[in-house]
N, C-alpha and C positions, 0 to 999 in steps of 0.2 A: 479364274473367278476373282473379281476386285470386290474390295472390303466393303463396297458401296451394296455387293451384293449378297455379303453375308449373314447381315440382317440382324447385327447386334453393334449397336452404335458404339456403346464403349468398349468391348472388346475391339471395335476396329481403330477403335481412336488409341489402344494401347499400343496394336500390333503397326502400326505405317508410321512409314519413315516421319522423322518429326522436322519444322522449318526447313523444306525444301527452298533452294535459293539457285539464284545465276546469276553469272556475270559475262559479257563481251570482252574478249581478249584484243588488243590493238591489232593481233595479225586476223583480226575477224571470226576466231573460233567463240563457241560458245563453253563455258566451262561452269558445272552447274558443282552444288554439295547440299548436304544434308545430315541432320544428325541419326541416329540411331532410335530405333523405336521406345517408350516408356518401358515395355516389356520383350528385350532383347537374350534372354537366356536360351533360348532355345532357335535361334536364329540359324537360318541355315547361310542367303546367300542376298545378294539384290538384283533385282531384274532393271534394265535400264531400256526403254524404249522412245519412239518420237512417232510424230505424225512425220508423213513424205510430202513434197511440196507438190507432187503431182499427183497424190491421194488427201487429200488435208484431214476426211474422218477416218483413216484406218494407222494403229499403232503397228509399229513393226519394231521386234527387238533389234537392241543396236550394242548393248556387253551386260554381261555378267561378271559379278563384283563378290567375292568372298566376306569381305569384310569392310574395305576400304569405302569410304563414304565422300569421294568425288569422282568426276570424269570429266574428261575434256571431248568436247565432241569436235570435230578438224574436218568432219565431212559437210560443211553446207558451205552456203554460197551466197553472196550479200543480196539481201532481197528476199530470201528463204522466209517464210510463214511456218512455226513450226510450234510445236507442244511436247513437251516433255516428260515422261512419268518416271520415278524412282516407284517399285514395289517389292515388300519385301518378303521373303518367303520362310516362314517356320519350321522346324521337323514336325510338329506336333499337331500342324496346318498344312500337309504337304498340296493339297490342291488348292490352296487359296493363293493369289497375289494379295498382299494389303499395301494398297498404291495411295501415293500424291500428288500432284500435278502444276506444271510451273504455269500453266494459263499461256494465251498465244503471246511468241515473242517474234518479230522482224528481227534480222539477222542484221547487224548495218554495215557498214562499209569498212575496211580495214584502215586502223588511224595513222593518217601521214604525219601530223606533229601535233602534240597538243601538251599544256601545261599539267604538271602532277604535283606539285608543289604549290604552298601557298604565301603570299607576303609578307611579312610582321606588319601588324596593326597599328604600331605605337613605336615612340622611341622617344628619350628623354631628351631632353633642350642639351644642347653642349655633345651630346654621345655620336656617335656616326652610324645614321642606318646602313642595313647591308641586307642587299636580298638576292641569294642564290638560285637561279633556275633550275629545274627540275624537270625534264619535259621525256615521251616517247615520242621516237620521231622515227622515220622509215628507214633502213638504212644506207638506199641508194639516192636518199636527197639529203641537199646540206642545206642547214638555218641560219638566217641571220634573222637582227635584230631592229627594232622602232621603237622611241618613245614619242607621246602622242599629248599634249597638253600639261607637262611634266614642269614643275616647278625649276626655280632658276638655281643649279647646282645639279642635279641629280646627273651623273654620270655613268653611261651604258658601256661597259667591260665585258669581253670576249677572249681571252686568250686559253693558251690549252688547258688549264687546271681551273679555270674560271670564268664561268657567265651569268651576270645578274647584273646588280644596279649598286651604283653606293652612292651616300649621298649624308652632307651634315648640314643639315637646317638650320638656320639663323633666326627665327621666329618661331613662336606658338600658333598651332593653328590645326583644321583639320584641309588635309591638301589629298588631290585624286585626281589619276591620271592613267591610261593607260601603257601596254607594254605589247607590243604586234609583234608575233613571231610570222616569219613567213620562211617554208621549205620550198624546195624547185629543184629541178632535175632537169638535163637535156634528154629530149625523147629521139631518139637514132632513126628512127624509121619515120616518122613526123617531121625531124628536123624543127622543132620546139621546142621552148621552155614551159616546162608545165610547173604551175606553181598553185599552192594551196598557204591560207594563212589562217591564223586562231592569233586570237589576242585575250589579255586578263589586266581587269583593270583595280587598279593600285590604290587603297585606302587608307593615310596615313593619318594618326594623331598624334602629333608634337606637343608635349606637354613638359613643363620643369619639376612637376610633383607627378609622380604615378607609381604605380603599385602591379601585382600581378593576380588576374583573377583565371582559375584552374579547376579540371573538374573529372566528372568522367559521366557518361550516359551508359545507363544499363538495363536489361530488360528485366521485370518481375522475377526472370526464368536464371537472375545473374550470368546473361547472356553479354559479352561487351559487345557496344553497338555501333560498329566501324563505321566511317563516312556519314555518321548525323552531324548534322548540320545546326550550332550552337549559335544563337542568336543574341549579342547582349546589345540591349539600347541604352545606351549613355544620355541623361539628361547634361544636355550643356548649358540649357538656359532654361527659363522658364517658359518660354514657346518652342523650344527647338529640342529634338531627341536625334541622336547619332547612333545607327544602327551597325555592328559592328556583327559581321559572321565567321564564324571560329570550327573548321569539322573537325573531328573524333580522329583519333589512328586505329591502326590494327586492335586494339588493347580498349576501345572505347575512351580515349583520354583527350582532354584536348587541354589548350591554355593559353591565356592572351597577355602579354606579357608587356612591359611598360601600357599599363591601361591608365590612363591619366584616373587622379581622384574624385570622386564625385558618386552618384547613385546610380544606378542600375537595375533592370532587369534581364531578367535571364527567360529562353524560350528554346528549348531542344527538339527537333524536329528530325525523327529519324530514317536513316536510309533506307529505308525499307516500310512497304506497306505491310506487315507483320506488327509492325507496333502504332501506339497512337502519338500524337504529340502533345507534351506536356509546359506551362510555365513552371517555373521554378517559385515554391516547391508546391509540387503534387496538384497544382490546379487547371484550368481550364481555359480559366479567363485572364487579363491584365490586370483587372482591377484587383482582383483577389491575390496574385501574385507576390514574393515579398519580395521586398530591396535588399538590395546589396549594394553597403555602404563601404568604400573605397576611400581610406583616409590614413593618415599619419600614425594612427593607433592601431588600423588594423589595412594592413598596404599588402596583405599575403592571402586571398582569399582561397576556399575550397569550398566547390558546391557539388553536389550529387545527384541527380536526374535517375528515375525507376519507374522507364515508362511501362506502363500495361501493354499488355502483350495481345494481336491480331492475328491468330494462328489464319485463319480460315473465312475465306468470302461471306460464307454461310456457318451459321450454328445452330444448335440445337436447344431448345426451353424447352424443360419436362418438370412436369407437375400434378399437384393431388386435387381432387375439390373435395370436400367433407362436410358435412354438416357438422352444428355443435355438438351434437352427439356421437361424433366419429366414426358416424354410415358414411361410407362412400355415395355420390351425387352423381347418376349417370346422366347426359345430357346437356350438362352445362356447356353455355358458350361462353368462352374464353376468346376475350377480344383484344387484339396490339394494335394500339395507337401510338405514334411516333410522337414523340416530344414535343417537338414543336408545331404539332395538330391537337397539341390540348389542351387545358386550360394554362395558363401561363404561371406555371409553377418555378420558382428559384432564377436560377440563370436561365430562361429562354435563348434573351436573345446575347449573343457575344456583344459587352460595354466598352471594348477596343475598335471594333467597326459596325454599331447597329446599323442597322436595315433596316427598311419597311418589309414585312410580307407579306402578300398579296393573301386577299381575304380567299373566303372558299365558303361553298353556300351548304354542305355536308360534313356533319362526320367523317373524319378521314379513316375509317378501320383498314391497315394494312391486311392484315391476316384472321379471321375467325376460325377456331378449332374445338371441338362440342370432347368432353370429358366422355369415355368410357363406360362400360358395367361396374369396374373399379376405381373409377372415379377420375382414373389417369389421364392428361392429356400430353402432348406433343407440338412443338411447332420450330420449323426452321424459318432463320428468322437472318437478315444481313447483320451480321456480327460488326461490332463499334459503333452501332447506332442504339440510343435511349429509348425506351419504350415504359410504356404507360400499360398498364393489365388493368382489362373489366371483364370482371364475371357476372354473367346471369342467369337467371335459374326460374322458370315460374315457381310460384308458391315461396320466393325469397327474395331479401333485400338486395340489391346492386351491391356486390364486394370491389373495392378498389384496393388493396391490399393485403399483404398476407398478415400484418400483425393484429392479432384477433381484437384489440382492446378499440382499433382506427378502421376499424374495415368496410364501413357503412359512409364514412367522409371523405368525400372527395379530395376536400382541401389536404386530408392526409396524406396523399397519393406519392409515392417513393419511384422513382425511373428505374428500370432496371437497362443497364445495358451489357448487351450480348456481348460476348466474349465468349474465348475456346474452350472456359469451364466455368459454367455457370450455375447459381444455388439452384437446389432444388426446390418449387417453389409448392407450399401448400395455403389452400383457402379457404378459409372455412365462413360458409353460409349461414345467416342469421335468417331462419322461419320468420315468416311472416305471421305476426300475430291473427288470430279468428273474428276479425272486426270488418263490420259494414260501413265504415268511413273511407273515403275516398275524396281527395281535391286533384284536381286536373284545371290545365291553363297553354297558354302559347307563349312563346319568346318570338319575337321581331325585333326586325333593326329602324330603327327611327327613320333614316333619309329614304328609304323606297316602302317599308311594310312588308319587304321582304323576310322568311322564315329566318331562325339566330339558328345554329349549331351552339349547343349549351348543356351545361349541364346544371341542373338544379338541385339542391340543397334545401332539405326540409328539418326546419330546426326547432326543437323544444325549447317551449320560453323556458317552463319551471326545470331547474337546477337540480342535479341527481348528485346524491353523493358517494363515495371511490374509496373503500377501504385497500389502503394497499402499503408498500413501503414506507415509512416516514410519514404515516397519519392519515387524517382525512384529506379529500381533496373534493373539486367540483367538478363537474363537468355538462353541457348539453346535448343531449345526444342527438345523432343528427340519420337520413337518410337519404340515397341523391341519387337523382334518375338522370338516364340522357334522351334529350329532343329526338324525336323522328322526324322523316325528311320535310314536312311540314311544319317542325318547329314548334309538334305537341308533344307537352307532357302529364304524367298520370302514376300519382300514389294510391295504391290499393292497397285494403288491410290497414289502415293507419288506427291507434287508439286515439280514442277520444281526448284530444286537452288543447292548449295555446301553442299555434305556432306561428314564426317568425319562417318566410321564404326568400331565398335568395338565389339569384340565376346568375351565371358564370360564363362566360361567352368564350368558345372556341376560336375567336377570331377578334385579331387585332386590330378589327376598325372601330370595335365596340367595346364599350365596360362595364361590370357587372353591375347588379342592381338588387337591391331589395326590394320586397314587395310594398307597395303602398297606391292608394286611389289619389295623392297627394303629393304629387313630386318626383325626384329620383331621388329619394335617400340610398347612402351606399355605406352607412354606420349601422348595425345592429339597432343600438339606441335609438334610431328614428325613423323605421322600421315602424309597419304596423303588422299587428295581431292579430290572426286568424284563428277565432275558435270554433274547430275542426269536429264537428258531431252529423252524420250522415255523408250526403254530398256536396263539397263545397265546389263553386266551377266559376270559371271564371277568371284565375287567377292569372291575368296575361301580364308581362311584360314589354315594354320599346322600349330596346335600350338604346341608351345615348350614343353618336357617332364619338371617335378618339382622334386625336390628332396626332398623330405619329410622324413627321415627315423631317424632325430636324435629325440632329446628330449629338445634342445631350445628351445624359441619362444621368441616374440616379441610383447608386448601388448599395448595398449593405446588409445589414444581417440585422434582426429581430430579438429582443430576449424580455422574459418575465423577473420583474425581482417582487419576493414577497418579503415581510416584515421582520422577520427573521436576517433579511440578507441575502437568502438564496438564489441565486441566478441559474436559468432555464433559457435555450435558446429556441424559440419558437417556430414550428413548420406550423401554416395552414392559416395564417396572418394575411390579412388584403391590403398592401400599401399603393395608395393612392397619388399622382400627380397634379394639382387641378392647378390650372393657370389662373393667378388672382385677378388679373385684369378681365377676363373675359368671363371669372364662374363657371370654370367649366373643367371637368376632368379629361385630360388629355392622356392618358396612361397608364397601366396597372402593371400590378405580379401578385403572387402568391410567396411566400416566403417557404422556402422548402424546409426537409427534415436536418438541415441546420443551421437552422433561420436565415438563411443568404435570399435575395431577391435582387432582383434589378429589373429597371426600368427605361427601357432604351426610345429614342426618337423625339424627344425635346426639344423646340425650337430656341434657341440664342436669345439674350437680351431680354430676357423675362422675370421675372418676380412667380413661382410658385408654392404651394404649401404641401407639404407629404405629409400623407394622412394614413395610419395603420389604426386598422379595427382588427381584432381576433374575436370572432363569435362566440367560444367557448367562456370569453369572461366578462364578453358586455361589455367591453371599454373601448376608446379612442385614444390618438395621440396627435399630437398634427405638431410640424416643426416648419420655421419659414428658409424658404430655399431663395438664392439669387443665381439664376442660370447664365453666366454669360461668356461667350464666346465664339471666336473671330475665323475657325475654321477648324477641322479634323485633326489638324496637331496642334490645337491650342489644350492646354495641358488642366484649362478649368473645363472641359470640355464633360468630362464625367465625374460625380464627386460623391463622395461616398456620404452618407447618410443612413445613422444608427438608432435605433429606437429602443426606449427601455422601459416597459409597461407595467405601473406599481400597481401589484394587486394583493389584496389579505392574505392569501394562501395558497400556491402555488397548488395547479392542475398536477396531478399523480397518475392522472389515466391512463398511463403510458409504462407507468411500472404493475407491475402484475401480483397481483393476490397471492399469499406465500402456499395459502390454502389452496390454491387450484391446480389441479392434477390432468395434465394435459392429452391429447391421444395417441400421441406420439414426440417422440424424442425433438425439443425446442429448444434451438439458442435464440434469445433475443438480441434486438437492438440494446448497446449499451447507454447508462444514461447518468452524467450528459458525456452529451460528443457533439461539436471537440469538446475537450476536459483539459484540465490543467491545476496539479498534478493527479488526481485519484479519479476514479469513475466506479459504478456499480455493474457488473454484468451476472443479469439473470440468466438461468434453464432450467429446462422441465423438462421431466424425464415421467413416461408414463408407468414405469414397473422396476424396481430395487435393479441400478447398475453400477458396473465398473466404469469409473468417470475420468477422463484426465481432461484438464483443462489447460490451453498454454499461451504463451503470447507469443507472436511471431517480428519482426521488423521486416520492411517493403521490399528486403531481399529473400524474404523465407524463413530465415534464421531463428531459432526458437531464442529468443531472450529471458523468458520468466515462464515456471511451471507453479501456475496459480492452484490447482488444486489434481490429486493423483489419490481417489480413494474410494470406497463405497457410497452410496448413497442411495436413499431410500422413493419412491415414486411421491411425486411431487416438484411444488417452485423452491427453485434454491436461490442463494446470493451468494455472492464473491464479492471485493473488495478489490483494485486493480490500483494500487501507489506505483507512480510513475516517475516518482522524484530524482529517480538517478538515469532516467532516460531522455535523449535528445528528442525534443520536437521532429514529429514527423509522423507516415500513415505508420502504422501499426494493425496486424490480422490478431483474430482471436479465434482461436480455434478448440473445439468441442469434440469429445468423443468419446462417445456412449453407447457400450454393447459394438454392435456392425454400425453405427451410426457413428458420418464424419458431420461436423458442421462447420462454416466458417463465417466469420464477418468481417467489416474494416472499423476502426475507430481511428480518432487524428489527436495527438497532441499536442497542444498551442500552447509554448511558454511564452 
């Protein structure tokens, strides 16, 4: 029986072998490893089987393993289509396998000669390069050597203790060329020369000043992550970037040595589909990335890569729905929307290669899954991709997130991506109030009248006020539906008073819009008012086409300062692109939950203005941009642009009532994040527990135990000073009663 079929997720996620992996061996065999299960105490044995190539669905066992956590498999044949399982077997499970599986691999051909070694990257003006070859080769063919486009000096060396290249350069410069190895052998029965060749071509940077930059790629799991593949792009001029690749060894280590001085990014790309790939540090994108300054002060650099970890094709989302009165909600539909099928929150689109993406006349819901008696739901889901969650419930408001104070705004909406362990995620539904008010209307697109995928936003004009941490605060409360395939939508249950509407387009050919019988305003401020008393209808939008088709953008991050000083960086912010010469908005974002947004597809040669309005405080910003630029590595090509929105007194909506006593065990989001040095991190605890609270670093590490003691049911605070820690992600992790919790926060000095 396979652990697929034991019908408890996590115990089989304890019991089965953990990062199954393989490799190709040059004599053609397959040689696979793996580590040991989470819960290995009681471990009996491992079962190793494979598909046959002339059965492809039936497993047949092929060894059993005591302990020993590799194998070489020597019986297949080049061509072989084959599938692998490691399963492991318990004393205290004796009928169960709890298996893994390598997915189909082709078998390929045994390697006649191929390079294993890599060429230094760099060498100082005056020094003598030297690069020794490294190669598996067959045994009964012999290699010789080619150089192929090779600068004037470089010398091809062969004798018995030595084969490579030397060579001392008499200029600066970046020089490339390749290196053909070719093996051959007489065939006796053919009377032939059978010859096969590989070649590697040669990247040299000549420089008189240079330094060394060094590092190591490792996985969350402080896994070292062999053969990734380290990317640093050297700015050599202000249109020109030199991309220099550097892989990992056994030990995750890698280092590029005479790297001429100058700025840098870094980009680690790991050998294996088990983890994701990251910029240096801990980002996604380029823009966001930071440099690495290469110079006379500092000519010895170290950097550290801790990519997230892709255990598994598929994973698992489990979750609560609840109402505020923490009855479980049977029925709920739980909806996954992929990232970039929703509204266009934070980073959409990658600011290193934007794209157009092709619109889509629907809601894209990947997966629907309806909550339980207990309110429970479940969904597997392709693990490393982002996801967007909408609950719905009749008799309640559209929840777009778990944190209770945002859960009704869309623009709040937080990505979650799937991973091989992911938060538990709870929702809790806000009743519709007992009111006979209702407004409904349409979203369309301007060029054909065709239906908008959209989601709409119903905002209170008058101002609610927020007792919470650190004082009074404002806020408008808001509530958001999404279009049906027709492009209608419909609030029920609304109270009577002033509202402001606003529609949000799921599709990048369009831009949002506020409501108005006069225009397309897309500011709060200019915005007309709907006073909402029985049935209001009518309320349609066309929204304006977008123009997306260049290769600008506009990237940055979001923040509030109120008068005090305090800085807040803003999610749920709308920043705008409108091209001045035409009057027209050409492209949007949404600023995510740490204030980052970008704006990708800007055409060259332009004059526009970036405009951020945040609904919650009625204000605008607009800053004048000059877009211009000569092609894809022109380095003005994306430019960052930052926004900073003076307002009386900063929004607190987001910190939570000291008084409010939750229905179960709560870590919040900390605030702010990033921070630099201290931050505040709330939980609620619903009944008197044992508390420890601690900080972790991006390898696990516990670095600070912020609180280890009793506490009473209710919202707490803590205090988190960072002062003597390096920049970088940091987990904060909770635990209360049986209750784990975790989150991430980012340190920016």
């Amino acid at each position: 029986m396979y652990a697929q079929q034991a019908g408890n997720a996590a115990l089989a996620d304890s019991r089965t072998p953990q990062n199954l992996e393989f490799k190709f061996t040059p004599a053609g065999d397959v040689h696979i490893f793996w580590d040991e299960p989470q819960e290995s105490s009681d471990l009996s044995h491992y079962i190793i089987k494979r598909t046959m190539p002339d059965n492809p669905g039936t497993f047949v066992e092929i060894a059993r393993l005591d302990s020993k956590r590799e194998y070489t498999d020597r019986n297949v044949e080049p061509g072989d289509i084959v599938v692998y399982s490691v399963a492991a077997v318990h004393y205290s499970y004796p009928g169960i396998e709890w298996a893994d599986y390598t997915g189909t691999l082709e078998v390929p051909k045994p390697i006649t000669v191929t390079f294993t070694s890599q060429p230094p990257l760099g060498v100082r003006l005056g020094d003598v390069y030297v690069y020794e070859f490294e190669l598996i080769q067959h045994p009964d063919y012999l290699v010789y050597f080619e150089l192929r486009g090779a600068p004037q000096g470089v010398e091809l060396r062969q004798t018995q203790n030595f084969r490579g290249i030397v060579w001392e350069p008499e200029n600066e410069g970046v020089y490339e060329f390749t290196i053909v190895a070719t093996a051959s052998r007489y065939d006796a029965q053919t009377q032939d020369s059978l010859k096969y060749q590989t070649s590697q071509n040669v990247l040299v940077f000549v420089s008189e000043n240079a330094g060394t930059i060094a590092g190591y790629v490792r996985g969350t799991g402080d896994q070292n992550l062999e053969n990734s593949n380290v990317q640093l792009w050297y700015h050599r001029t202000p249109d020109e970037y030199v991309k220099f690749k550097v892989p990992t060894n056994e030990f995750g280590e890698f280092e590029m040595a005479n790297a001429p001085y100058g700025t840098y990014y870094a980009y680690a790309h790991p050998g294996s589909d088990k983890f994701f790939a990251e910029y240096y540090e801990n980002e996604l994108q380029l823009p966001f990335a930071n440099k690495i300054e290469l110079n006379e002060n500092n000519d010895d650099i170290y950097i550290q890569f801790v990519l997230p970890q892709n255990t598994n094709e598929k994973a698992w989302v489990f979750g609560t729905v609840r109402n505020t009165y923490g009855s479980s909600v049977e029925g709920a539909a739980v909806h996954f929307i992929r990232k970039n099928e929703f509204i266009l929150i934070g980073d959409q689109e990658s600011t290193d290669n934007p794209a157009v993406i092709e619109s889509f006349d629907q809601t894209k819901i990947e997966q629907t899954v309806y909550s339980n008696y207990e309110g429970e739901f479940k969904a597997e889901l392709q693990a490393g991709i982002d996801y967007y969650l909408v609950v719905e419930m009749d008799g309640y408001y559209v929840c777009f997130t778990p944190d209770i104070e945002t859960h009704t705004n869309v623009l709040e909406s937080k990505a979650l991506r799937v991973g091989n362990k992911n938060p538990y995620l709870t929702y809790t539904l806000l009743p519709k109030e007992n009111h006979t008010n209702t407004l409904t209307g349409t979203v369309r697109k301007t060029e054909n009248g065709s239906p908008a995928s959209a989601t709409v936003v119903l905002i209170e004009e008058k101002l609610k006020s927020n007792r919470g941490v650190g004082g009074v605060g404002t806020y408008r409360r808001t509530r958001s539906v999404l279009t049906d395939s027709n492009g209608v939508y419909a609030f029920t249950n609304v109270p009577a008073n002033e509202y402001v509407v606003l529609a949000i387009p799921m599709d990048r050919d369009v831009v949002p819009q506020y409501f108005s019988t006069i225009g397309r305003p897309t500011v709060l401020d200019e915005s007309e008012r709907i006073n909402l008393r029985n049935t209001v209808q009518g309320i349609d939008f066309t929204l304006a086409d977008a123009e997306n088709t260049g290769l600008g953008c506009f990237y940055g991050r979001v923040k509030a300062r109120d008068k005090e000083g305090n800085i807040r960086f803003l999610s749920g912010t709308l920043v705008y692109a409108v091209d001045k010469l035409k009057d027209k908005i050409v492209g949007y974002a949404v600023s995510d939950s740490s204030g980052w947004y970008s704006i990708p597809g800007l055409n060259p040669l332009r004059l526009y203005d970036a405009i951020a309005d945040h609904p919650q405080y009625g204000i605008d910003d607009s800053l004048n941009i000059d877009v211009a630029y000569d092609g894809p590595t022109d380095d003005r090509r994306c430019q960052s642009v930052n926004f900073t929105i003076e307002v009386e007194t900063l929004n607190t909506v987001n910190v939570i009532d000291p008084d409010y006593v939750p229905t179960q065990v709560t870590l919040y989001q900390n605030f702010p994040n990033p921070f630099n040095p201290s931050t505040t991190i709330q939980f609620g605890l619903n009944k008197h527990s044992d508390v420890e609270l601690r900080v972790l670093n991006a390898l696990g590490q516990e670095v600070m135990m912020l609180e280890k003691d009793e506490f009473e049911a209710g919202t707490h605070t803590v205090e988190f000073d960072a002062s003597e820690l390096p920049s970088g992600l940091y987990y904060y992790r909770l635990t209360a009663g049986t209750s784990v919790q975790t989150r991430t926060m980012m340190l920016v000095k």
